[in-house]
N, C-alpha and C positions, 0 to 999 in steps of 0.2 A: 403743538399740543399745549395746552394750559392745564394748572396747577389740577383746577375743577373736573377736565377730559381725563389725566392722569387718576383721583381719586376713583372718577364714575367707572372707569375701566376696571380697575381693582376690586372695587365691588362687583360688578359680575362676574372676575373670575376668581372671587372669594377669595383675594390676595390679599395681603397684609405688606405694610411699606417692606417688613424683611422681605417676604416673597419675592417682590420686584428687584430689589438691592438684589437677589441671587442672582436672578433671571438676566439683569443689562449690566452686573460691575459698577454700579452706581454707590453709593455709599449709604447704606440705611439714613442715615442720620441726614445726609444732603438733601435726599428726596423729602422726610419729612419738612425739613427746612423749607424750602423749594415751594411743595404743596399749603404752604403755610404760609406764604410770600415774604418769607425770613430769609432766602437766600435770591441771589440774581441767578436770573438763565442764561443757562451755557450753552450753545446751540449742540455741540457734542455731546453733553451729558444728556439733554430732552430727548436726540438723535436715539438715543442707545436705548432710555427708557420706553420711547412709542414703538422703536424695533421690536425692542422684548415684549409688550404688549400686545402688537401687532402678532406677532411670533405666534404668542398664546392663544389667538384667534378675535382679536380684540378690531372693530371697523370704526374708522372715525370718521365722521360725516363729513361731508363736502359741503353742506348747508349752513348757512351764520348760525344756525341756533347750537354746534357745536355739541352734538347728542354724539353717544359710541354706543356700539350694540357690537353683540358678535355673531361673528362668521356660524355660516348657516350649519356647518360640520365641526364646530366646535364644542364641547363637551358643554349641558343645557343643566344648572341645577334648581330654574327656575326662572329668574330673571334675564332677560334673552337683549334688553333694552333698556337705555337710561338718561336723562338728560342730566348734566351738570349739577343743577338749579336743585335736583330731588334728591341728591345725596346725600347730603346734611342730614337729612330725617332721618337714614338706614346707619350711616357708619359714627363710630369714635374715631378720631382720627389720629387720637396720639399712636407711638411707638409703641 
C-alpha cells in the first residue's frame, strides 16, 4: 500500500488519520507522517494499516494504476471508487 492508496481509502470510508490510528494501533501522528512521505515504511505498521482498511471493506486493486474502491457489501455513502491521483481535490489532509 502507498501513502496515496492509504489516503484514497480513508476518503471512502469517511476516515480521518484518527480513525485509522484506532482501527490498526498505528500512531495518528505516524500515519500522517508516513502519508506525507515524512516518515519511512515500516512493513508492520503499513501491514496493520491496509488490515484495518481492508477490515473496513476497503479493495485494493491488483492493476499498476493502484486505484481502491470498496467491497460490494460495504457500507456506500457515495463514493464507492477512487484513484489516488483524484484525492487531492476532495480531502485536507492535515490532523
Amino acid at each position: 500500500m502507498t501513502p496515496d492508496q492509504c489516503r484514497a481509502a480513508r476518503v471512502l470510508l469517511d476516515w480521518g488519520i484518527r480513525d485509522l490510528a484506532q482501527a490498526s494501533g498505528v500512531m495518528a501522528r505516524t500515519i500522517g507522517a508516513w502519508e506525507r512521505r515524512k516518515h519511512p515504511s515500516a512493513a508492520p505498521m503499513v501491514s496493520r494499516m491496509r488490515s484495518a482498511l481492508k477490515a473496513a471493506g476497503v479493495v485494493f486493486s491488483a492493476e499498476k494504476d493502484g486505484g481502491v474502491r470498496l467491497r460490494e457489501n460495504a457500507k456506500q455513502d457515495g463514493m464507492t471508487a477512487c484513484h489516488p491521483a483524484c484525492v487531492e481535490k476532495f480531502v485536507n489532509f492535515s490532523i
